[in-house]
Biopython code that builds the backbone (N, CA, C, O; Angstrom):
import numpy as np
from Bio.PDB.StructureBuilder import StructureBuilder

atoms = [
    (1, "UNK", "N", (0.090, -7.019, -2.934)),
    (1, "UNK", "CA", (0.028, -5.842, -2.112)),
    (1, "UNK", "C", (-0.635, -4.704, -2.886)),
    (1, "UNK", "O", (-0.253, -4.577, -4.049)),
    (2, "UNK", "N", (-1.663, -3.763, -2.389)),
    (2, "UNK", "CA", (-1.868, -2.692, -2.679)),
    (2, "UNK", "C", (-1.209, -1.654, -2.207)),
    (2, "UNK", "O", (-1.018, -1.526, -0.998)),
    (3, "UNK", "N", (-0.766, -0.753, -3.130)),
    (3, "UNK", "CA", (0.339, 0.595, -2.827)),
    (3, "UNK", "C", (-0.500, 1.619, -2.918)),
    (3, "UNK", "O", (-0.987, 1.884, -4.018)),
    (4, "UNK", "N", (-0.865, 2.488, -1.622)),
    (4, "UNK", "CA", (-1.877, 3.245, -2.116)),
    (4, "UNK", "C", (-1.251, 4.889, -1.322)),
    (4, "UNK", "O", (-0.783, 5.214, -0.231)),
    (5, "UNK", "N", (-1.590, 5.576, -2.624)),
    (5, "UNK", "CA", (-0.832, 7.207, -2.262)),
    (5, "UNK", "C", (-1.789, 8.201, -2.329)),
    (5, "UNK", "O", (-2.563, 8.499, -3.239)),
    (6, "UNK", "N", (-1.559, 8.843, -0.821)),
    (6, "UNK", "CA", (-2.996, 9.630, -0.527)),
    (6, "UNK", "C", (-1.864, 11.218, -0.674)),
    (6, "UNK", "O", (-2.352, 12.306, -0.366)),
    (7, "UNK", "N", (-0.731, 11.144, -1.050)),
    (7, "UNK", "CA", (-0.169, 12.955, -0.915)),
    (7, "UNK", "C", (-0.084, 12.908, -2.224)),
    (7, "UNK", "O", (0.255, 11.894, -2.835)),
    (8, "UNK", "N", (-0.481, 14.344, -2.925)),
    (8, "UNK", "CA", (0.010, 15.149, -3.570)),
    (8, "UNK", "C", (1.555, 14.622, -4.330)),
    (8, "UNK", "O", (2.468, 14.752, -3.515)),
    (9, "UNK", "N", (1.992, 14.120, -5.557)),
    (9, "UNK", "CA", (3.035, 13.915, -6.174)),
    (9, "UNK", "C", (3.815, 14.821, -6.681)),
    (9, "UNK", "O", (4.914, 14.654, -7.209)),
    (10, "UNK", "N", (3.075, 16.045, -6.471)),
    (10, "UNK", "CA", (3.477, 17.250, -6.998)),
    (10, "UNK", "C", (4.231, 17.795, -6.185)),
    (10, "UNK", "O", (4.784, 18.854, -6.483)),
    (11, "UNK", "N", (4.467, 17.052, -4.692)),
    (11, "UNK", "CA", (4.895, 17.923, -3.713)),
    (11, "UNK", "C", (5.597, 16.763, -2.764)),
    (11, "UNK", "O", (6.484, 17.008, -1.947)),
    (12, "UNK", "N", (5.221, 15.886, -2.938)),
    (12, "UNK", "CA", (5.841, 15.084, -2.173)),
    (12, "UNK", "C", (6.585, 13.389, -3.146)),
    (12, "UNK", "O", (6.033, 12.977, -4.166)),
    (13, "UNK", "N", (7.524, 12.866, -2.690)),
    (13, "UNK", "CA", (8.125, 11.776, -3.677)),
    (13, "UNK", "C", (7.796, 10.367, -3.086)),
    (13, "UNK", "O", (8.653, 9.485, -3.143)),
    (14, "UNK", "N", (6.348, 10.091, -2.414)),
    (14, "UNK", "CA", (5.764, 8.942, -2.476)),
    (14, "UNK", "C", (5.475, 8.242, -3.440)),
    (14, "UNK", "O", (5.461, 7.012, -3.382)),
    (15, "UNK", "N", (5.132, 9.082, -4.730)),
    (15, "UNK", "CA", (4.383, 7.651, -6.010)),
    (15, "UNK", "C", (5.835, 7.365, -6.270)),
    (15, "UNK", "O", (6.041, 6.152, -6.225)),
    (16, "UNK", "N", (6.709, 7.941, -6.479)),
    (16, "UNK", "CA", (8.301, 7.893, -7.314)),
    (16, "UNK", "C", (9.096, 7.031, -6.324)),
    (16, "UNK", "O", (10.136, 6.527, -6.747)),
    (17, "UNK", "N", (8.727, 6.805, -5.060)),
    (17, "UNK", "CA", (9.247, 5.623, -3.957)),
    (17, "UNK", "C", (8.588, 4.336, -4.255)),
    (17, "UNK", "O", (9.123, 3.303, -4.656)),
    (18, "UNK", "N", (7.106, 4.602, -3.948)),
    (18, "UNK", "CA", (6.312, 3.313, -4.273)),
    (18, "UNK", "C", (6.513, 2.466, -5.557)),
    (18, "UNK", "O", (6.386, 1.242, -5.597)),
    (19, "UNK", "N", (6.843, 3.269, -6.606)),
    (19, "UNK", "CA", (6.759, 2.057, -7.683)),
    (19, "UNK", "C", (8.085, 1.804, -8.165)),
    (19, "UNK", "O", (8.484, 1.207, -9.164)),
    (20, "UNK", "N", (8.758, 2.470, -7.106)),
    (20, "UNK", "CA", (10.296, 2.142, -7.913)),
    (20, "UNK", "C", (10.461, 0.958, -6.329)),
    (20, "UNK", "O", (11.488, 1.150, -5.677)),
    (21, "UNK", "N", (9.784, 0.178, -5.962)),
    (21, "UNK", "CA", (9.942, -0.733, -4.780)),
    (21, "UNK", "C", (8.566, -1.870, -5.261)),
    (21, "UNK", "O", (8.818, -3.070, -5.367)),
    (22, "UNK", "N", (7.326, -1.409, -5.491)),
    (22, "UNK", "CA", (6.499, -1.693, -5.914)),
    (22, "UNK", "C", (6.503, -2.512, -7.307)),
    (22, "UNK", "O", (6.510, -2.058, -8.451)),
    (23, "UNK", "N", (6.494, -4.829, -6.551)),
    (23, "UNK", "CA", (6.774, -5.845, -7.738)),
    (23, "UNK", "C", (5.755, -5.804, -8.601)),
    (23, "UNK", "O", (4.547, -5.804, -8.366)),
    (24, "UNK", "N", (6.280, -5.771, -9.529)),
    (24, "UNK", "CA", (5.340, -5.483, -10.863)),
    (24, "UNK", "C", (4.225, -6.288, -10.997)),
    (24, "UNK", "O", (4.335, -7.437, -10.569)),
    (25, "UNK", "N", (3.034, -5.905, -11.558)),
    (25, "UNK", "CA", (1.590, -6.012, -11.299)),
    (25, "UNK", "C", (1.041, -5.970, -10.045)),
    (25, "UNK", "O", (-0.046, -6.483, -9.784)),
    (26, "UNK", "N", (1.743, -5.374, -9.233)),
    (26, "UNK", "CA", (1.098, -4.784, -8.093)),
    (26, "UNK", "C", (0.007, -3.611, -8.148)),
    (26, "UNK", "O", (0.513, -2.531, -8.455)),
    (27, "UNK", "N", (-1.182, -3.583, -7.952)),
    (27, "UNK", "CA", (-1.928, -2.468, -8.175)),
    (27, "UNK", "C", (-1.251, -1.339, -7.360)),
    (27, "UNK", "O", (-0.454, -1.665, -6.480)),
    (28, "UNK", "N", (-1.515, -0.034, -7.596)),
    (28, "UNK", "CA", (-1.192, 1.564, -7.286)),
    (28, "UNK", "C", (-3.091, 1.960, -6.935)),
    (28, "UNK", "O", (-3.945, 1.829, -7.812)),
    (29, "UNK", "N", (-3.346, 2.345, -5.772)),
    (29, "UNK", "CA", (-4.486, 3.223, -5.864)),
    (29, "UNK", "C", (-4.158, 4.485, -5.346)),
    (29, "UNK", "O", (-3.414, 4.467, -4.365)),
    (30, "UNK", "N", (-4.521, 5.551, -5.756)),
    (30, "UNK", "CA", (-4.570, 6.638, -5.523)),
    (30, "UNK", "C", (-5.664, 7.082, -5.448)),
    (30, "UNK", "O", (-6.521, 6.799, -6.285)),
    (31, "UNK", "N", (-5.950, 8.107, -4.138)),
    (31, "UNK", "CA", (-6.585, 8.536, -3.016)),
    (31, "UNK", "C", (-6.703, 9.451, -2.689)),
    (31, "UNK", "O", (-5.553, 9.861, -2.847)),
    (32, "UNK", "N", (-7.413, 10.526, -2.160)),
    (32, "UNK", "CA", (-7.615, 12.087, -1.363)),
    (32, "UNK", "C", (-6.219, 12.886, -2.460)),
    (32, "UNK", "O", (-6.042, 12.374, -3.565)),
    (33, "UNK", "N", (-5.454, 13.936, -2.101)),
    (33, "UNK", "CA", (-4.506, 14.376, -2.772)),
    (33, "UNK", "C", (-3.485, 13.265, -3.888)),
    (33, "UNK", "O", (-2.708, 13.680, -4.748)),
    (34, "UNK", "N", (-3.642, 12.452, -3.708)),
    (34, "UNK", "CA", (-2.972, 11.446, -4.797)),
    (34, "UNK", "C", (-3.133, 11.429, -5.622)),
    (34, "UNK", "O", (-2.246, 11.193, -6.442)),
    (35, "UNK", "N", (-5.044, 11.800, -6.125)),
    (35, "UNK", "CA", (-5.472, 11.576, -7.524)),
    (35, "UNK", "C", (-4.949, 12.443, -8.519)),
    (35, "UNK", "O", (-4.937, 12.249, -9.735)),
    (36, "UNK", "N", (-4.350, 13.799, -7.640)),
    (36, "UNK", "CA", (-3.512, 14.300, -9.069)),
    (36, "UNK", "C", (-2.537, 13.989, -9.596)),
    (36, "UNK", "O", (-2.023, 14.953, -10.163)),
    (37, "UNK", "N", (-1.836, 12.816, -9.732)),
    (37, "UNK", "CA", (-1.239, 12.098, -10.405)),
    (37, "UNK", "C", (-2.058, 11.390, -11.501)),
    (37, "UNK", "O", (-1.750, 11.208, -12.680)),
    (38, "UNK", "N", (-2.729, 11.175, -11.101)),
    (38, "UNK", "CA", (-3.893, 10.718, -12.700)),
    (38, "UNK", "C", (-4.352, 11.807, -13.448)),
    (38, "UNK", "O", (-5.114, 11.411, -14.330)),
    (39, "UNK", "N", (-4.200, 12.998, -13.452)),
    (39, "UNK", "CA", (-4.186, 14.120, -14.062)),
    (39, "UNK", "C", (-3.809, 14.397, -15.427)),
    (39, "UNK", "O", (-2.731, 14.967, -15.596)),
    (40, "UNK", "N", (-4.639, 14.038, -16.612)),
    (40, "UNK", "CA", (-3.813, 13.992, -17.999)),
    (40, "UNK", "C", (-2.966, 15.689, -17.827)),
    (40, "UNK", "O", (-3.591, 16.568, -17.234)),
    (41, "UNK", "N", (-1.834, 15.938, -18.278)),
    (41, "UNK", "CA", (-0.767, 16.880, -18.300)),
    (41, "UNK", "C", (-0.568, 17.072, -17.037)),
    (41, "UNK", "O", (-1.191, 18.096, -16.757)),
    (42, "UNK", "N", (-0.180, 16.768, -16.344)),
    (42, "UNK", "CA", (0.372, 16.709, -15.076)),
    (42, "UNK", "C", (1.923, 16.884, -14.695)),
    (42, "UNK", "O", (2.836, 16.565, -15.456)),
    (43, "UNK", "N", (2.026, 17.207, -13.943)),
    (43, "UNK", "CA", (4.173, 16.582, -14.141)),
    (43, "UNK", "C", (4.561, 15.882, -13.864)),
    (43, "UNK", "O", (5.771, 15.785, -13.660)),
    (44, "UNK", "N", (3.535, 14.817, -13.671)),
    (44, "UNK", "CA", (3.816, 13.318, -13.654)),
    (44, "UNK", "C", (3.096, 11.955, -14.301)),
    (44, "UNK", "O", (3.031, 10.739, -14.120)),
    (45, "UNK", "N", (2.554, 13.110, -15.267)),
    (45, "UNK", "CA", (2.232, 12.018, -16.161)),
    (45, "UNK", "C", (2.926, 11.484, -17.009)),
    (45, "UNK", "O", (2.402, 10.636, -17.731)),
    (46, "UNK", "N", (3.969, 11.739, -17.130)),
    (46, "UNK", "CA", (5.082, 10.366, -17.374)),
    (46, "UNK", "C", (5.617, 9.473, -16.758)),
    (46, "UNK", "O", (5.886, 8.411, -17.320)),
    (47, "UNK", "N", (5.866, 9.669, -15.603)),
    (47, "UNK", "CA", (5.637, 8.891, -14.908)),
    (47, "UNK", "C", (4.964, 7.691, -14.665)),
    (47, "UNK", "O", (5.400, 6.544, -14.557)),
    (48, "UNK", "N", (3.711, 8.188, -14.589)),
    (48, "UNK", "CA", (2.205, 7.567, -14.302)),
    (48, "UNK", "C", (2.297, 6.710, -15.864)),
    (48, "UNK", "O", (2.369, 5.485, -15.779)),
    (49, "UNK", "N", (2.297, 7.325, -17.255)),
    (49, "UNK", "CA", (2.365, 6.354, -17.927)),
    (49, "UNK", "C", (3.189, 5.211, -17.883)),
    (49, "UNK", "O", (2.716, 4.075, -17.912)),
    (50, "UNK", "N", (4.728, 5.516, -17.798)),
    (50, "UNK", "CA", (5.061, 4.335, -17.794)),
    (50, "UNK", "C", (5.042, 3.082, -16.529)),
    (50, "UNK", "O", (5.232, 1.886, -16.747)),
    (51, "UNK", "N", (4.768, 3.688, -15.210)),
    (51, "UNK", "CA", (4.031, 3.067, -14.650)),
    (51, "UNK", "C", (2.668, 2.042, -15.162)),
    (51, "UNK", "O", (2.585, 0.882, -14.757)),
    (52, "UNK", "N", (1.957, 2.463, -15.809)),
    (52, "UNK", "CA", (0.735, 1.675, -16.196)),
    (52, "UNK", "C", (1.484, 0.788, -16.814)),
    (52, "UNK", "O", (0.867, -0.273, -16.914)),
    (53, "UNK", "N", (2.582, 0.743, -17.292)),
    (53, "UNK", "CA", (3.218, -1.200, -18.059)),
    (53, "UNK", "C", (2.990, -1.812, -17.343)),
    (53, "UNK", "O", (2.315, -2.815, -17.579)),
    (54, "UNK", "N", (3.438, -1.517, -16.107)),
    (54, "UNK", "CA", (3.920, -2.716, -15.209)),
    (54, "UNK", "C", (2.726, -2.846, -13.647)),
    (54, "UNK", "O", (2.722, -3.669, -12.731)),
    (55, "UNK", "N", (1.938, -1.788, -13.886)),
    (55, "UNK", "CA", (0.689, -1.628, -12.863)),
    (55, "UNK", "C", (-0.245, -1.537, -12.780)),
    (55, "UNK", "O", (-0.674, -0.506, -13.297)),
    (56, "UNK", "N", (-1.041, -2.231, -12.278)),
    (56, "UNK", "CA", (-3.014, -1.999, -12.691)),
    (56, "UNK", "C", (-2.930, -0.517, -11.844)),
    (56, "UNK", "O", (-2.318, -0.595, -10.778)),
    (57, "UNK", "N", (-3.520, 0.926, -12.230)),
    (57, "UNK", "CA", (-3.102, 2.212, -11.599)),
    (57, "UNK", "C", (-4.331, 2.365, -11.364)),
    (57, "UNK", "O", (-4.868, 2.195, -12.459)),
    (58, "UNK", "N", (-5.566, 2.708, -10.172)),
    (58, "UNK", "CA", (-6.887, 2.546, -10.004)),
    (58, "UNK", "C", (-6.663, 4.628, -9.527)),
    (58, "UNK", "O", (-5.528, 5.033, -9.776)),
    (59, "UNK", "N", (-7.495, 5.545, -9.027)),
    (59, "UNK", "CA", (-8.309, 6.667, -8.439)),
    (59, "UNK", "C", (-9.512, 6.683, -8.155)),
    (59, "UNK", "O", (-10.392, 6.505, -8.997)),
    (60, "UNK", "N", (-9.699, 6.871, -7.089)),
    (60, "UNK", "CA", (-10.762, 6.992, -6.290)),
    (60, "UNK", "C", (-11.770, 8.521, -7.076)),
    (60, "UNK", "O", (-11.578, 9.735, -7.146)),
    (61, "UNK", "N", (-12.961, 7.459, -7.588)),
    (61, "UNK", "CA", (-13.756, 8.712, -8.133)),
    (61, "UNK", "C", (-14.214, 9.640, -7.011)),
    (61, "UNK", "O", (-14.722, 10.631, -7.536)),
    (62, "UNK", "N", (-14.233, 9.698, -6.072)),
    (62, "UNK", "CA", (-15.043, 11.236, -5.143)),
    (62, "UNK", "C", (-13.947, 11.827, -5.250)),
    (62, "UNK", "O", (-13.974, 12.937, -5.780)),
    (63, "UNK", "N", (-12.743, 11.319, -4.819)),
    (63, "UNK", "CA", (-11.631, 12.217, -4.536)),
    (63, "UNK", "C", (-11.313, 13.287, -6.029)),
    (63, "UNK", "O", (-11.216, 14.514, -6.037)),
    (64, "UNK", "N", (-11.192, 12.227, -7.327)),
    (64, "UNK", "CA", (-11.183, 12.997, -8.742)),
    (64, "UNK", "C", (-12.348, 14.299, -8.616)),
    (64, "UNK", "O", (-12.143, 15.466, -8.949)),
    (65, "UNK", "N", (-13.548, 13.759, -8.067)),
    (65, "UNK", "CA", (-14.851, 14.975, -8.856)),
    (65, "UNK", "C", (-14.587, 15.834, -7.461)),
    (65, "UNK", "O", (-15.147, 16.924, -7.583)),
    (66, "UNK", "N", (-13.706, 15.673, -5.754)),
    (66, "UNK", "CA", (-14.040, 16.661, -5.274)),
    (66, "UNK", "C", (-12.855, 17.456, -5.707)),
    (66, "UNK", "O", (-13.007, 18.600, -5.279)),
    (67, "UNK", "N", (-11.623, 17.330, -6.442)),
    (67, "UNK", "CA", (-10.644, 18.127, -6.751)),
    (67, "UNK", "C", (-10.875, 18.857, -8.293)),
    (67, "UNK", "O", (-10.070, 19.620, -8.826)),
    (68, "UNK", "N", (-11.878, 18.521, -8.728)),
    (68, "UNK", "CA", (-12.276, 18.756, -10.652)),
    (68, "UNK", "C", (-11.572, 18.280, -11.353)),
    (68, "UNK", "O", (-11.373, 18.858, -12.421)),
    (69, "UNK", "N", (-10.821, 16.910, -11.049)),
    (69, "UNK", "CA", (-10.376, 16.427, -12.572)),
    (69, "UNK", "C", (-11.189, 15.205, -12.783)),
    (69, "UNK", "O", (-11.670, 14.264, -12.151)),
    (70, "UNK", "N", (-11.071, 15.884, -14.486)),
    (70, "UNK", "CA", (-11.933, 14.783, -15.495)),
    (70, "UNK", "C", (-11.335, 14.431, -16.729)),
    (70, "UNK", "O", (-12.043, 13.853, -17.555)),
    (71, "UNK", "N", (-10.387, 14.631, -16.943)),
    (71, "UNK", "CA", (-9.265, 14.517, -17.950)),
    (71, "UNK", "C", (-7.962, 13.951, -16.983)),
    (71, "UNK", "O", (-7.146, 14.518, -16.255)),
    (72, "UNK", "N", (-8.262, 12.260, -17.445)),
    (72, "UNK", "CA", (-7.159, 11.474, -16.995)),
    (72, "UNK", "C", (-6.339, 10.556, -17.877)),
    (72, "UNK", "O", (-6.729, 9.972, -18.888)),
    (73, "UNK", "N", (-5.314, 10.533, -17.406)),
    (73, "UNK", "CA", (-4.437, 9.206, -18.382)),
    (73, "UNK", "C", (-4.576, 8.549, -18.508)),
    (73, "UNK", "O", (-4.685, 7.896, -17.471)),
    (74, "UNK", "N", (-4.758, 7.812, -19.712)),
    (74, "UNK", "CA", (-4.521, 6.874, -20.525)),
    (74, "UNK", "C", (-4.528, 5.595, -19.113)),
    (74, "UNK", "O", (-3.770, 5.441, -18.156)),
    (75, "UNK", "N", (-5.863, 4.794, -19.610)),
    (75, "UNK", "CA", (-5.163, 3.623, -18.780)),
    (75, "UNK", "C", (-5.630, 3.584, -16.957)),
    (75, "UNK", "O", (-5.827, 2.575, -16.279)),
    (76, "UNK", "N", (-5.716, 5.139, -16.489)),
    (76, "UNK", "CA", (-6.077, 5.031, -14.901)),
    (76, "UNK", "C", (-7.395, 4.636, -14.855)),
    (76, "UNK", "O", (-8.249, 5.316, -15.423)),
    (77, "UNK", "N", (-7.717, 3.501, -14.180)),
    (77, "UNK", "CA", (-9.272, 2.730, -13.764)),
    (77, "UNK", "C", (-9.644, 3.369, -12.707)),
    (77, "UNK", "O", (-8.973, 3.233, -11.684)),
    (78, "UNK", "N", (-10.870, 4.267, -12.711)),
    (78, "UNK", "CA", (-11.879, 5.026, -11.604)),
    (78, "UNK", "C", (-12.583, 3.540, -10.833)),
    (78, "UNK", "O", (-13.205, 2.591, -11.308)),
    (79, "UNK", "N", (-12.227, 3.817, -9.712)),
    (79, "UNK", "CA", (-13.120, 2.932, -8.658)),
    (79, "UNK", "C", (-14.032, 4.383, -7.678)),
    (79, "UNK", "O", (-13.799, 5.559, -7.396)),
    (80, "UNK", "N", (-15.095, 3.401, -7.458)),
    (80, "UNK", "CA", (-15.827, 4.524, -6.607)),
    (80, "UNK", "C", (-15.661, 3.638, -4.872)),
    (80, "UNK", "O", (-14.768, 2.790, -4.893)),
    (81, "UNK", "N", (-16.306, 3.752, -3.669)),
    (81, "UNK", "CA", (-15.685, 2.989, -1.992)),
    (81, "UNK", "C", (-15.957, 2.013, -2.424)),
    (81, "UNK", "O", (-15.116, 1.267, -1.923)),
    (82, "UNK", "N", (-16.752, 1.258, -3.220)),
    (82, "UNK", "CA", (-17.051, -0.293, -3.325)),
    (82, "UNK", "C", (-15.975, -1.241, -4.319)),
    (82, "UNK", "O", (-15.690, -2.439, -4.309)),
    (83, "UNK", "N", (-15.602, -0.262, -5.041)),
    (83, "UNK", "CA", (-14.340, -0.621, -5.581)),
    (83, "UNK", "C", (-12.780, -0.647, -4.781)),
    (83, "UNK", "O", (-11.844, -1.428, -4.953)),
    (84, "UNK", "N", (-12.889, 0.369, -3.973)),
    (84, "UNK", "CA", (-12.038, 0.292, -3.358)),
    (84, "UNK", "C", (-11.997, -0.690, -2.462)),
    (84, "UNK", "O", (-11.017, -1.422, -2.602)),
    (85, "UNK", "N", (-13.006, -1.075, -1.237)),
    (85, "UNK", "CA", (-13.042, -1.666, -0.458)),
    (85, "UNK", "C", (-12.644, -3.179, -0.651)),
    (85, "UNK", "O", (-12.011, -3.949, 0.073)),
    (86, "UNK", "N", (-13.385, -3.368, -2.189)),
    (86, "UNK", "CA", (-13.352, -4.741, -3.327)),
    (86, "UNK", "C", (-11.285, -5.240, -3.321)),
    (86, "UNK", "O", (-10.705, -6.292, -3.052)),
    (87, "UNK", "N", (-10.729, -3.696, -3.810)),
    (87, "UNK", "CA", (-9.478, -3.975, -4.010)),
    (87, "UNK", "C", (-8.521, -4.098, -2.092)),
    (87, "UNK", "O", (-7.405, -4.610, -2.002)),
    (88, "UNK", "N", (-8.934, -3.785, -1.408)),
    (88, "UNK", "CA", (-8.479, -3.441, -0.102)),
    (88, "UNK", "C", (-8.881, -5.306, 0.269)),
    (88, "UNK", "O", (-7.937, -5.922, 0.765)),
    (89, "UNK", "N", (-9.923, -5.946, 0.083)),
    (89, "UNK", "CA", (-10.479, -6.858, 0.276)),
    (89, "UNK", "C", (-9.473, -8.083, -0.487)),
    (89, "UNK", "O", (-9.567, -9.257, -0.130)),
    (90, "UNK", "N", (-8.580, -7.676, -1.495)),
    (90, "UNK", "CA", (-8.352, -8.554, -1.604)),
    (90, "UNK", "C", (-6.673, -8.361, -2.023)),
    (90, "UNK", "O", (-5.903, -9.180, -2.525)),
    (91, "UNK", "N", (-6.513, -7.354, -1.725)),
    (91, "UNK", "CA", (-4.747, -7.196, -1.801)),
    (91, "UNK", "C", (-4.257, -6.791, -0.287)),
    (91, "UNK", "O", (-4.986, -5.877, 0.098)),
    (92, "UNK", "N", (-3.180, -7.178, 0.818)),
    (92, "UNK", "CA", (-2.994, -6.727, 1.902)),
    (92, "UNK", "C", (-2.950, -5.320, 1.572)),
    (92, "UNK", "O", (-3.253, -5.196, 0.385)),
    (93, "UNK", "N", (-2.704, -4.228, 2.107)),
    (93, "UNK", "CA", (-2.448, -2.598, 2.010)),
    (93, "UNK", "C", (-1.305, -2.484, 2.673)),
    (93, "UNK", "O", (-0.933, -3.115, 3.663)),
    (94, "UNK", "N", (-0.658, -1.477, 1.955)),
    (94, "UNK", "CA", (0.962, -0.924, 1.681)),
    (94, "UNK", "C", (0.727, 0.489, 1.750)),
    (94, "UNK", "O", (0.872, 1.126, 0.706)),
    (95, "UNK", "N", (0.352, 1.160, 2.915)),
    (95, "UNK", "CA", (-0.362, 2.414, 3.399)),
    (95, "UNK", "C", (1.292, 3.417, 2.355)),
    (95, "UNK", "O", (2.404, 3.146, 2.808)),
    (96, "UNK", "N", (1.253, 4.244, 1.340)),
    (96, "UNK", "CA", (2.751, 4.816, 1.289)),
    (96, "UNK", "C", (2.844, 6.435, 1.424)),
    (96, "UNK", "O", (2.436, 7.348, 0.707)),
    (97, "UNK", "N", (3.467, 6.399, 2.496)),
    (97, "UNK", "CA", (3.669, 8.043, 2.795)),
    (97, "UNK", "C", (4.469, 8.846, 2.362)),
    (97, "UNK", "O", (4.428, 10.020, 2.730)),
]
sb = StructureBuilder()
sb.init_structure("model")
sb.init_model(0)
sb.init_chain("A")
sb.init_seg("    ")
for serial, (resi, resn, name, xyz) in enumerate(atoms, 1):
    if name == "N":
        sb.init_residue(resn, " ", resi, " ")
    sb.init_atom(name, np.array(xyz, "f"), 0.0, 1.0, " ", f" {name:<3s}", serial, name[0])
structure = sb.get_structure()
């Protein structure tokens, strides 16, 4: 399954639902407001790290360059739509709100 979080973590407790349900090596993509969770100093980049043990953690590069982050954690893999579509293509989707 792909777990993919398009809100804001800063404001809402979707990533902190998803991976505490989310079987390990399940990919995480994050999406539109999501990508600030890949945010190196974030307030959830602890989170997000220890997440990466147990998760391939992907962000959608337009969404990163249309919000200005370029300083990310340790570990988060930038996909650009062909990457995404690639991972959508081959994990069912776990839309998480």
């Amino acid at each position: 399954m792909l777990y993919t979080i398009n809100k804001s973590p800063l404001m809402f407790g979707n990533l902190k639902s998803a991976l505490r349900i989310a079987p390990e090596g399940e990919p995480v993509l994050l999406y539109e407001d999501g990508v600030y969770a890949a945010a190196h100093g974030a307030a959830t980049e602890a989170l997000v790290a220890d997440a990466l043990a147990k998760h391939p953690i992907f962000a959608l590069k337009a969404d990163l360059e249309a919000r200005g982050i370029t300083r990310l954690i340790d570990g988060i893999r930038v996909v650009d739509y062909d990457g995404f579509v690639a991972l959508v293509e081959e994990h069912p989707v776990v839309p998480w709100l």
